[in-house]
N, C-alpha and C positions, 0 to 999 in steps of 0.2 A: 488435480484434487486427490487429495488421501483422506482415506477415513477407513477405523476397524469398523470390520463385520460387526453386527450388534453390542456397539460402543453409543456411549452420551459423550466420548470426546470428541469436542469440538474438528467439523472437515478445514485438512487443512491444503491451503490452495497455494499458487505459485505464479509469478510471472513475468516477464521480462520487460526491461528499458531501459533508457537509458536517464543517470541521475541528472539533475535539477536544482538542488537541493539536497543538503545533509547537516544532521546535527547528532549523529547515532552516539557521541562520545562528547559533544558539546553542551548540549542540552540540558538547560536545566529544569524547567515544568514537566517535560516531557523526551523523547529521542524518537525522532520522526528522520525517514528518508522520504525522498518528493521525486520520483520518475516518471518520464515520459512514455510512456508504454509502446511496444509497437505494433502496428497499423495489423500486424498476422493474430496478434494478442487479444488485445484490447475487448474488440467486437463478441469477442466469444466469451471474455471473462464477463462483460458487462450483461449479456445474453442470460449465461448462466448466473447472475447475481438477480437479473430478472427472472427467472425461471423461480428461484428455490425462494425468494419473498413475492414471488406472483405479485410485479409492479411490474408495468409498464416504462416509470420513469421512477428514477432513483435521485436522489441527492449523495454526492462526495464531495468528502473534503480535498483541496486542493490549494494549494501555494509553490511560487516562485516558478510560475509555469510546467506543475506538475501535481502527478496525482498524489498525497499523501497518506504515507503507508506509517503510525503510529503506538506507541505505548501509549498508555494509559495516561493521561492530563494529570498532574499533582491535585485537584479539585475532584477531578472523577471519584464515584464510590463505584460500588457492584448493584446499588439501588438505584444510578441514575443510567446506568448502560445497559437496558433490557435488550438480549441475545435473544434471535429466534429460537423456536422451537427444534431444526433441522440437525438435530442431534449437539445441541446448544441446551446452556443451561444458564441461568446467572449465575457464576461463582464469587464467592466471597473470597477478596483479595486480600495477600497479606505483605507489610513490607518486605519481607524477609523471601528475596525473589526462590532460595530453592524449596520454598515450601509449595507452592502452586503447584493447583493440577496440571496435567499436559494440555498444552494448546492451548489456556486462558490467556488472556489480554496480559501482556507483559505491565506491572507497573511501573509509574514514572521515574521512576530510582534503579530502574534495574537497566544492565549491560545488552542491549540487543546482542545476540552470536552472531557475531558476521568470519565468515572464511574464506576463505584466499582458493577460488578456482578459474586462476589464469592457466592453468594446465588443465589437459583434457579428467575428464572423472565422470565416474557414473551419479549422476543424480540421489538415486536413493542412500548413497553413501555421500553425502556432501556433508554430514558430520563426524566423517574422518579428516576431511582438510585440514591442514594448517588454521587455525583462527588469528585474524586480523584486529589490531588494536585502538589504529589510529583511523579518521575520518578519512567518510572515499570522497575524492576529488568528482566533481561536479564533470559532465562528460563523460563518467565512466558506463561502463554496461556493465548490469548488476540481476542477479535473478532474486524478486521479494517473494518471502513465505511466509503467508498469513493465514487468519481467519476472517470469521466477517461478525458484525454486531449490527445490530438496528436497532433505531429508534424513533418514536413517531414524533412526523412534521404535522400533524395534520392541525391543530392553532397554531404554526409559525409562515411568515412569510412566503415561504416554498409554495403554499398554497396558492398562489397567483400563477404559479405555473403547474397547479394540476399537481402537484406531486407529495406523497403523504408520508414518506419513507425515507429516512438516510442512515446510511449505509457507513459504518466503520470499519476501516481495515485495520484490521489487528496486530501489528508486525509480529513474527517470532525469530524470523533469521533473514540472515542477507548473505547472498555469494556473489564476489566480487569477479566476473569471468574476464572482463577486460578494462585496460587501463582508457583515457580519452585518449581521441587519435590524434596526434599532430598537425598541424595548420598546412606542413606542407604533403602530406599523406593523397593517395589519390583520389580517393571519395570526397575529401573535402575540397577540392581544385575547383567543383565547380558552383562550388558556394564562397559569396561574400561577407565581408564582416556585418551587412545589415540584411543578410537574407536568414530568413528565418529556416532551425534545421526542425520540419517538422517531422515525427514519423507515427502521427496518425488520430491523436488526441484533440477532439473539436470541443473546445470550451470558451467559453467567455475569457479565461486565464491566458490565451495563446497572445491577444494582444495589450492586457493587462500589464500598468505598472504598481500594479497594488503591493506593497508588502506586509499587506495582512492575510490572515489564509482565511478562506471566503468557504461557504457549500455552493459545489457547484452542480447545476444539473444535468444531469445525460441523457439524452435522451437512445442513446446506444441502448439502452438496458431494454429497447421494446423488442418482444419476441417473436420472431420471425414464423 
């Protein structure tokens, strides 16, 4: 997590998986990646997303057996995606992607930055890499940098499982650390083609043939 010392810009967070899903360069309503996070990850991101909206249970979106990390929906305004308070504001969004403030919601028109670090690199410099143009191949491991939005479930459906809050993640950047591993590589020798590669993501989507992207609930986000 990053965030300035007494700043209203939005904190911005980070995570690792592996992709699922991509349409960062395809996409047309939107440009979403969909990663399966992993199992060291996950629990802590969902912890701290419980923490900082004081829920116990969150709502995410998710598709193609992964979590989805997103721009802004061609429909979406800045009136229907109430940001918390946690150093979040609503910002009024403009087509014109370098007009936006730092770390608001990318719109659905604009290029996520995604860069190329299959070589070793320091982190807070990951927008010195080389930037990537073309869409990351499904099986890669990828680190997403986002923010978060919320907005209230409490007359939708979610309700039947107890839960009043979900949760959008905001994409801003994507680095691509490695390519998918080959079939005949060692890690994969002891997996078949119908065993599922999980590494750590419990959702209703694990055995899902859905190809529509659903909210899904976690109940990770209760706090320990």
């Amino acid at each position: 997590m990053s965030r300035e010392t007494n700043s209203t810009t939005p904190c911005l967070f980070y995570t690792v998986g592996i992709v699922s899903h991509s349409d960062l360069v395809t996409g047309q309503n939107s440009h979403q990646i969909c990663i399966v996070p992993t199992d060291l990850s996950w629990s802590r991101v969902t912890a701290v997303m419980g923490m900082l909206f004081e829920q116990k249970k969150l709502a995410i979106s998710t598709f193609k057996n992964g979590v989805s990390f997103s721009t802004l929906k061609r429909k979406d305004t800045g009136a229907n995606q109430q940001l918390s308070s946690l150093g979040m504001s609503t910002p009024s969004f403009s087509k014109a992607p370098m007009s936006r403030s730092r770390n608001t919601p990318l719109p659905y028109n604009c290029n996520v930055p995604t860069f190329d670090g299959r070589a070793p690199f320091r982190l807070p410099e990951y927008k010195d890499l080389q930037k990537l143009h073309t869409e990351i191949t499904p099986g890669s491991a990828v680190i997403v940098l986002f923010t978060l939005g919320a907005y209230d479930l409490s007359d939708g459906g979610a309700m039947s499982y107890g839960v009043t809050c979900g949760v959008s993640l905001n994409i801003q950047s994507v680095v691509l650390i490695a390519d998918p591993l080959k079939a005949d590589s060692p890690i994969m020798s002891n997996f078949t083609s119908n065993t599922t590669f999980h590494l750590g993501v419990l959702s209703e989507t694990d055995s899902s043939d859905s190809e529509n992207e659903s909210e899904n609930v976690d109940d990770q986000a209760e706090l320990m």
